[in-house]
C-alpha positions in Angstrom: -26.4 49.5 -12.4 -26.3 45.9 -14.5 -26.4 46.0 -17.6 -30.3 45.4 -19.1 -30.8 42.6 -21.4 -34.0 41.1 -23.0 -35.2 37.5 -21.4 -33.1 38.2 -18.3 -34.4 36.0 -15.6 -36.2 37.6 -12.5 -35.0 36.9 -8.9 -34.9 38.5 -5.7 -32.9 41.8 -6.8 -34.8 42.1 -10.3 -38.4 42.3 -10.9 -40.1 43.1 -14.4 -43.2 45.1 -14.9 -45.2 45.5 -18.5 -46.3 48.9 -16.9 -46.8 51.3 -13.7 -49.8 52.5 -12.8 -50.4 54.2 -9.4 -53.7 55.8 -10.0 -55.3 53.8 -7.0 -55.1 52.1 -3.7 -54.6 48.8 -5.0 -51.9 49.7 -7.5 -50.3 51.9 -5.0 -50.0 49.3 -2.7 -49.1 46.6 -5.1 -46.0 49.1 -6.1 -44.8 49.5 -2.5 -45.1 45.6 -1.9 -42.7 45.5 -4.7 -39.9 47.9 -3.5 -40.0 46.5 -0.1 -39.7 43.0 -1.1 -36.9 44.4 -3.2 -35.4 46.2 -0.3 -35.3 43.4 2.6 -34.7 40.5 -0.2 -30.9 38.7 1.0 -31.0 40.0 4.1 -27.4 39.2 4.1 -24.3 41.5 4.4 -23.5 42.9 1.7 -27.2 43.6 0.7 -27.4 44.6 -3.2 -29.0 47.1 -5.0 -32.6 45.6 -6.3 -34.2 47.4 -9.8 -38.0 47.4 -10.6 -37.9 47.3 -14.8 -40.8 49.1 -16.2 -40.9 48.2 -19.7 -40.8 44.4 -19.6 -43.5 41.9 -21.2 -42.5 38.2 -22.0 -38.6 38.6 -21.8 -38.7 41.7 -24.0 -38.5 45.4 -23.7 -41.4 47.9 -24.4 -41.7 51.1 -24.7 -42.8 52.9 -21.4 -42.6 56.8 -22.9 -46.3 57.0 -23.1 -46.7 56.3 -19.2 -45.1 59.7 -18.3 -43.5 58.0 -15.2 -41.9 60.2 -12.4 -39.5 60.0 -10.2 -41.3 62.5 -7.8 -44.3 60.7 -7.7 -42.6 57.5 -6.4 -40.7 59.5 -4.3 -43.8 60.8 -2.5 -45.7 57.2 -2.3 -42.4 55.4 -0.8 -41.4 58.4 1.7 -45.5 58.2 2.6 -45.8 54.4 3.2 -42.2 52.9 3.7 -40.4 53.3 7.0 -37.7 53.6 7.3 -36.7 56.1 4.6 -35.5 53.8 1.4 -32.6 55.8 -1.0 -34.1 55.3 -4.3 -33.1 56.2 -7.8 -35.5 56.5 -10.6 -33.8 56.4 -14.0 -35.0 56.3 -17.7 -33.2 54.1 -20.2 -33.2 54.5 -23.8 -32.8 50.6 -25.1 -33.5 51.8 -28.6 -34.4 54.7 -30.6 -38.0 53.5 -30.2 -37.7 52.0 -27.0 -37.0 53.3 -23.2 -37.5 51.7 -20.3 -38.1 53.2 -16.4 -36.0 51.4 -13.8 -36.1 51.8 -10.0 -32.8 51.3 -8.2 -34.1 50.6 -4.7 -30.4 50.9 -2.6 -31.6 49.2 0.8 -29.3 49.9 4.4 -27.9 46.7 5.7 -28.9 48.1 8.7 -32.5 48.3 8.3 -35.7 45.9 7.5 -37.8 48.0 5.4 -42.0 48.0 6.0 -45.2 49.5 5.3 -46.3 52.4 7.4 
């Protein structure tokens, strides 16, 4: 995975979130827009890795702890509504002794274009 750094630019393999939430439809939905834009972004061979930062306001880093986010819950919304099955990793990174950030390594087939069920 890159290396994380505060006021890193977005762009079609990186995109920032202040926070997760997935408690409804809307939200739900808004989450999978994101990893599928992620997954079928440069289309091209070879197709990168893209990462969903959760922990992210204004260019800096903020503590996501609080938001109890899993890795089995994303799991279960992206197996649900994405077709074809999208490899995912879901990993927790301490940036400080104060700070950890939840990032979602969406690792897209060159052979597929990923959509919503």
């Amino acid at each position: 995975m890159r290396l994380l750094r505060e006021n890193q630019a977005e762009n079609s393999r990186i995109e920032f979130k202040r926070e997760l939430q997935l408690s409804d439809v809307e939200r739900k939905a808004e989450f999978v827009r994101d990893i599928i834009s992620l997954a079928n972004s440069e289309g091209e061979i070879p197709r990168e890795a893209g990462l969903l930062i959760v922990g992210v306001k204004d260019g800096k880093f903020v503590d996501t702890s609080s938001q109890h986010l899993d890795g089995a819950t994303f799991g279960q919304i992206i197996d649900a509504l994405v077709f074809p099955r999208l490899a995912f990793e879901h990993i927790k990174v301490p940036i400080s002794p104060d700070i950890r950030v939840d990032v979602i390594e969406v690792r897209p087939s060159i052979k597929h274009i990923y959509f919503v069920l």
